[in-house]
N, C-alpha and C positions, 0 to 999 in steps of 0.2 A: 291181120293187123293193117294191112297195107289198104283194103276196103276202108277200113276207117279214116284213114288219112285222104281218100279222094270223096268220100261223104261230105269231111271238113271244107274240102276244096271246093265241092259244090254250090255249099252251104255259102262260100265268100263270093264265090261267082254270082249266084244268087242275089245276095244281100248287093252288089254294086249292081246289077242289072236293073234291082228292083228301085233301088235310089235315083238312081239317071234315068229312067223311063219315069218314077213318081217326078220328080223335079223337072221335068222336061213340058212334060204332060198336063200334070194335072194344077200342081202350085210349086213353086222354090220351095225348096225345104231350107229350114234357118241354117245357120254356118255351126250355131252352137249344138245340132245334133247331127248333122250331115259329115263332118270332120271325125266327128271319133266313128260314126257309121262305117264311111269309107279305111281308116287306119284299120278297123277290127276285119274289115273284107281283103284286106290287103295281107293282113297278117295271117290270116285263116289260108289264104291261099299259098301264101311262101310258105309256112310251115307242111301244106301239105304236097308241096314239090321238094321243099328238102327232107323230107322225109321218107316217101315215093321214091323221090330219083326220077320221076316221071312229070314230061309237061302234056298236057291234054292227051293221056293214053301210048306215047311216045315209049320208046324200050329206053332200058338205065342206059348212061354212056358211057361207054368203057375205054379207062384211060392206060 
C-alpha cells in the first residue's frame, strides 16, 4: 500500500516539475489552469508523505 502512496507522490512531483520547466521554457501558462495544476501537485504530495511517513525515501520518525 505504501508503493501506492509514493506513485501518487511522483506523480505531483512530476506534475510541478513538468509546469515550471513548461512555463519557464516554452510559454507562461495562464494563472486560470496553472493554480489548480500546481494546488493538485501539492496535494498529491502531502498526502503521500502523511500517509508514508516518509520524505524522499527518509525512514518514519519516531517519536
Amino acid at each position: 500500500m505504501k508503493d501506492k502512496y509514493n506513485i501518487i507522490g511522483a506523480i505531483g512531483v512530476l506534475l510541478y516539475v513538468a509546469y515550471t520547466l513548461f512555463s519557464k521554457f516554452v510559454r507562461p501558462v495562464p494563472d486560470i489552469i496553472g493554480i489548480p495544476l500546481i494546488l493538485i501537485a501539492i496535494a498529491l504530495v502531502a498526502v503521500a508523505v502523511v500517509k508514508t511517513g516518509r520524505i524522499w525515501g527518509g525512514n518514519k520518525r519516531k517519536r
